[in-house]
C-alpha positions in Angstrom: 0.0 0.0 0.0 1.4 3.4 -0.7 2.4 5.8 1.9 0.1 9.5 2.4 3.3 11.7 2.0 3.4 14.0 5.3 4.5 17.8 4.3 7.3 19.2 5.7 6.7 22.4 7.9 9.1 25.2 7.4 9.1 29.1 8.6 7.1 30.0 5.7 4.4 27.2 6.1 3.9 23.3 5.0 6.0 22.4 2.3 6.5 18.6 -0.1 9.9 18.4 -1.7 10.4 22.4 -1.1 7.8 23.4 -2.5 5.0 25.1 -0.6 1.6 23.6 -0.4 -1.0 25.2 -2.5 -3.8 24.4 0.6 -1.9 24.7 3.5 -4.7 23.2 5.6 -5.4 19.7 3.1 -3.0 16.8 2.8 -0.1 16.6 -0.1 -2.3 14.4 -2.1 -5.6 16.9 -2.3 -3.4 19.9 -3.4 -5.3 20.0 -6.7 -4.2 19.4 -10.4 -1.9 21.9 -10.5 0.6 21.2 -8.0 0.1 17.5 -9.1 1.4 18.7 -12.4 4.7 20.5 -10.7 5.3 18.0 -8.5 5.4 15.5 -12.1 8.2 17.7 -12.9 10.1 17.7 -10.0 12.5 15.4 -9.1 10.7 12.7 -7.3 8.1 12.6 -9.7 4.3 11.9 -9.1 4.5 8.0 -8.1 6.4 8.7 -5.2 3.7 11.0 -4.3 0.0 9.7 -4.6 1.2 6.1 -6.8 0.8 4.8 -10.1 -3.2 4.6 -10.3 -3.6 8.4 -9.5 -0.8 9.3 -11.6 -2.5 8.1 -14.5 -5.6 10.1 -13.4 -3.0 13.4 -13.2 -2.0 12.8 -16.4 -5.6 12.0 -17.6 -6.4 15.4 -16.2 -3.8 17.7 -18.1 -4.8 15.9 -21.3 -6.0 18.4 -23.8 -9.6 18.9 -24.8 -11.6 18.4 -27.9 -13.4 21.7 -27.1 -9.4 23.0 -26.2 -8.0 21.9 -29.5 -10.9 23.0 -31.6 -10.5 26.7 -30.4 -6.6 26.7 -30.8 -7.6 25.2 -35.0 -10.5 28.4 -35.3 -8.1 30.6 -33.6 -5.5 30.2 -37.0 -5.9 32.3 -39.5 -5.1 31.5 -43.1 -2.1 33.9 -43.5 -0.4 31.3 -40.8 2.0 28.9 -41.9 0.3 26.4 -44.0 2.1 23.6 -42.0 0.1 23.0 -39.0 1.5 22.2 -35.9 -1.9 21.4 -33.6 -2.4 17.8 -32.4 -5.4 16.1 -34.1 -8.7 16.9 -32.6 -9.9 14.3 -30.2 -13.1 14.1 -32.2 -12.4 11.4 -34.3 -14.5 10.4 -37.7 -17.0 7.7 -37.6 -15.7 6.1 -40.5 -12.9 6.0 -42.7 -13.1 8.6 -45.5 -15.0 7.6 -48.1 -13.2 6.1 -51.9 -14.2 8.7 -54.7 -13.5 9.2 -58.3 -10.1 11.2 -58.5 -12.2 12.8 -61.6 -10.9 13.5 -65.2 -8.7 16.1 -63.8 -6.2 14.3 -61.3 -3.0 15.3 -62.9 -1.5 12.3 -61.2 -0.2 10.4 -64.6 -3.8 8.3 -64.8 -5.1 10.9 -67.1 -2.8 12.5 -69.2 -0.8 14.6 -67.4 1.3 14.3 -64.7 2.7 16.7 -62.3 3.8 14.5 -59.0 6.9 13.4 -61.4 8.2 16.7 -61.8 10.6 18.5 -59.6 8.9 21.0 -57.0 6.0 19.4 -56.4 6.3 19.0 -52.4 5.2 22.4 -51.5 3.0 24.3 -49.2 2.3 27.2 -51.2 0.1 25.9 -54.4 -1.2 28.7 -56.2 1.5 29.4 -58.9 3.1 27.0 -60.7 5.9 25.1 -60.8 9.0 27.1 -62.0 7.1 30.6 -61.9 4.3 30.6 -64.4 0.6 32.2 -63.7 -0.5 32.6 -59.9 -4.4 31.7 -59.4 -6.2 34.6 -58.1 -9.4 34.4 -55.5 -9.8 34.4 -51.8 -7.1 33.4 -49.4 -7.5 29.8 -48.0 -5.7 27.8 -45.6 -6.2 23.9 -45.8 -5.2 21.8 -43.0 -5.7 17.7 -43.4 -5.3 15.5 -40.3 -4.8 11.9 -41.6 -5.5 9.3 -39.1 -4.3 5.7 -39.4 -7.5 3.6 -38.7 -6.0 0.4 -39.0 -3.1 0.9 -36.1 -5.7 2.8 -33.5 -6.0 6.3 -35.5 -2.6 6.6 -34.8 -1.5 10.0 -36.5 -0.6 8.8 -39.9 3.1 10.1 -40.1 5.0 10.0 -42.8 2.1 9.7 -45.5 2.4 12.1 -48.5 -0.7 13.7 -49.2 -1.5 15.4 -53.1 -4.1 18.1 -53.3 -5.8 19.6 -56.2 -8.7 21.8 -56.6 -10.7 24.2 -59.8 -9.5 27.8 -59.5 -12.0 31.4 -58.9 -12.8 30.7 -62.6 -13.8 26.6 -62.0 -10.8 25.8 -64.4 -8.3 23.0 -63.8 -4.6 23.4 -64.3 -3.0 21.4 -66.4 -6.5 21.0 -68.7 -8.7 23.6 -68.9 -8.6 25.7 -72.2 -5.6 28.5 -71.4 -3.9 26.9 -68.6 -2.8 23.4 -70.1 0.7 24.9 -69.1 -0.3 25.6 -65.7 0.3 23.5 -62.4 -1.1 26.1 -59.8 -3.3 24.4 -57.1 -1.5 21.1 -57.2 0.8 20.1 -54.5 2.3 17.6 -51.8 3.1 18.0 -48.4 3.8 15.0 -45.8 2.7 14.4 -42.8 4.2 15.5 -39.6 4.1 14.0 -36.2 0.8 15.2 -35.4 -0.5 13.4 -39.1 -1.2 16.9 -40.6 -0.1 18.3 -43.6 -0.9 22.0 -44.4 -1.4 24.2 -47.8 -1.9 27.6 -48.9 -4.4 27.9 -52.0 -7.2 30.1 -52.4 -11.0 29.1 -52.2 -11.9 26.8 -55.3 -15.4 28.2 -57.3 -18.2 25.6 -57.8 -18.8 24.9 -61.8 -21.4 23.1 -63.1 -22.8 20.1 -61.9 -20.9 19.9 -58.7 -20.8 20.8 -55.3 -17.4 22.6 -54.5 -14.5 20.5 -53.4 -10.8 19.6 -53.4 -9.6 16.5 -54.1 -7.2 14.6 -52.5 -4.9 11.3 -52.6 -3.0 10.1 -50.1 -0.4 7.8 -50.3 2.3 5.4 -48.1 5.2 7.7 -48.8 6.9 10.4 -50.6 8.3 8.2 -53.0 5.2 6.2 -54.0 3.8 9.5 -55.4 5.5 8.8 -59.0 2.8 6.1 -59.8 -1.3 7.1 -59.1 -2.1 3.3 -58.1 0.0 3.7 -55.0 -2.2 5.8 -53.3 -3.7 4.1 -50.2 -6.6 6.2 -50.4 -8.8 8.2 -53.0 -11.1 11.3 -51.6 -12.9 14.8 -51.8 -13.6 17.8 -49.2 -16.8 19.2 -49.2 -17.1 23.0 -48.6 -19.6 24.5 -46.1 -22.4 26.4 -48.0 -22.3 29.6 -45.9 -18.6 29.9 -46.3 -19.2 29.2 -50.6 -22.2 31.6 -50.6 -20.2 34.2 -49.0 -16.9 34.3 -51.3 -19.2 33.3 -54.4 -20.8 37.1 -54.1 -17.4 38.5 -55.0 -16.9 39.1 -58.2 -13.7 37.0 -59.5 -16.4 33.9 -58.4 -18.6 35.1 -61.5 -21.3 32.3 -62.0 -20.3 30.4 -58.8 -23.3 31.6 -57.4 -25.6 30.3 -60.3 -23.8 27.2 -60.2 -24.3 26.4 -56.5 -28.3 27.2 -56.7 -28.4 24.4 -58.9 -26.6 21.4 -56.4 -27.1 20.3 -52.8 -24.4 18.2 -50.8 -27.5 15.6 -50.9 -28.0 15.8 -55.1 -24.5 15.7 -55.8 -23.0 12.6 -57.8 -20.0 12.4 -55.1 -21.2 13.8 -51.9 -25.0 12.8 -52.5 -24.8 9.1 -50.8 -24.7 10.3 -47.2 -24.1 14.2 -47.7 -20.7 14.2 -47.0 -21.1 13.2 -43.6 -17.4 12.7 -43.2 -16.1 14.6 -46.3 -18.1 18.3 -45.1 -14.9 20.4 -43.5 -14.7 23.0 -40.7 -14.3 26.4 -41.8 -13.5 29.8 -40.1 -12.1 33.2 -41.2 -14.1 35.4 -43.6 -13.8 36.5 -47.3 -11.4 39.3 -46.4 -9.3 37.6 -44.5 -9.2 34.6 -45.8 -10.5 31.4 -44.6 -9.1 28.0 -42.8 -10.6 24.5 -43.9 -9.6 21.7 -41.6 -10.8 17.9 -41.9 -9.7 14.8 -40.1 -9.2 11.5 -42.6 -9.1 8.5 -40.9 -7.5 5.5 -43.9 -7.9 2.4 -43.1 -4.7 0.5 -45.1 -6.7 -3.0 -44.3 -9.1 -2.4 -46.7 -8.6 -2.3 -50.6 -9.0 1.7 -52.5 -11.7 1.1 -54.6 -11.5 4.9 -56.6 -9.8 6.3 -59.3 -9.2 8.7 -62.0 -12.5 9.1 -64.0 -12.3 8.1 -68.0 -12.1 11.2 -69.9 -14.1 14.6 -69.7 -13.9 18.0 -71.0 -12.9 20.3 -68.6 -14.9 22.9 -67.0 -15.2 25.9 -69.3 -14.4 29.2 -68.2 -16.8 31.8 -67.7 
């Protein structure tokens, strides 16, 4: 059985291991969380104090929040590195991200062209191309993915390399869209830290005809898997808030965005339409202005096989 540590009495008061006693009149072990957490630090440590069962309630204690860790994500604003540092959010998905089509757009070598085999593409920043080139223009935005690693107890996925890829203000696709075949803007890799995020700066992509607005994403074991598309461990899309869309679409570099969004729903859209993007729809904060942060937590579960893929063909969105 452990021993109640007695506190040592000294000229200025009761003391444990020198340091005075936040509640002079209570025993060492009902000195509250925060001495708890100082006495961790000190040199005894907390078993010798209260043992190894209320240790683990201590450290139980100072674990952060969900609530804590969502207001430190709407706290960042999007002119903040793009590389986010935060730990994942304690909420965790109730399933693991859904397979889509990549679309006829993917630029990943399953479709024609294919950027992640040029030099450059791990990047933060991804609205101008590769090697200089035209800069997409539109509202500031700040994506931050958390990918989660289902099958080893949504572990933060570490290590995975991540490729994003969105329309720009016009609903045009680099790479194949009429006037920016040369283009690579809004394409880019970035891989996963310690935390399982990886982090870009982009601008707010427009909603074209016939779908809801989105960014794509594919995700894949490692950096060096990125050269060939049917690596990619998983396939998937973000869905966009329709506040945060009707809000930038007023401005006027979103011409027809408006228009276009009047005519889907996350529930009548050919990707999002089977559940409404229940785990696809991301968290958004900031304003037009400003700019705006979209965050999303991706759990990928590496047990099961990617069912999704580049989609045959297309014409590319016209611009308006």
């Amino acid at each position: 059985m452990n021993r109640i540590p007695e506190p040592d009495h000294t000229p200025n008061g009761p003391a444990y291991e020198g340091r005075l006693l936040d509640r002079a009149d209570e025993e060492v072990v009902d000195q509250g969380v925060r001495f708890d957490i100082g006495t961790i630090l000190s040199r005894r440590g907390l078993l010798s104090l209260v043992g190894l069962g209320a240790g683990t309630a201590v450290l139980a204690a100072c674990a952060p929040t969900a609530s804590a860790t969502s207001t430190a994500t709407a706290s960042a604003s999007p002119s903040a590195s793009p590389t986010a540092t935060a730990t994942p959010s304690a909420a965790v998905p109730a399933g693991e991200i859904p397979d889509e089509t990549a679309g006829p757009y993917p630029g990943d070598g399953s479709n024609g062209p294919d950027i992640l085999s040029q030099s450059g593409v791990v990047r933060s920043d991804i609205r101008t191309s590769i090697g200089g080139g035209a800069t997409a223009a539109g509202v500031p935005m700040t994506l931050n993915l958390t990918i989660l690693d289902q099958a080893n107890g949504d572990a933060p996925f570490a290590g995975v390399a991540v490729y994003v890829w969105h329309c720009d203000a016009e609903g045009r696709y680099s790479m194949y869209s009429d006037g920016i075949t040369d283009e690579t803007y809004l394409r880019g890799v970035q891989v996963a830290d310690a935390n399982g995020t990886v982090g870009y700066t982009s601008i707010f992509p427009a909603c074209y005809s016939g779908r809801w607005p989105h960014i794509h994403f594919e995700v894949y074991p490692d950096v060096a898997a990125i050269t060939d598309a049917s690596n990619a461990i998983a396939t998937s899309q973000v869905a966009l808030p329709q506040s945060a869309c009707e809000t930038v679409y007023a401005l006027a570099e979103y011409s027809g965005s408006t228009r276009n969004l009047s005519q889907v729903s996350l529930t009548s859209d050919n990707v999002f339409g089977e559940d409404g993007g229940a785990l696809q729809l991301a968290t958004v904060t900031g304003d037009a202005t400003n700019g705006y942060t979209v965050s999303l937590t991706v759990r990928v579960d590496t047990t099961t096989t990617p069912t999704a893929g580049a989609a045959p063909g297309g014409n590319p969105p016209a611009s308006r």
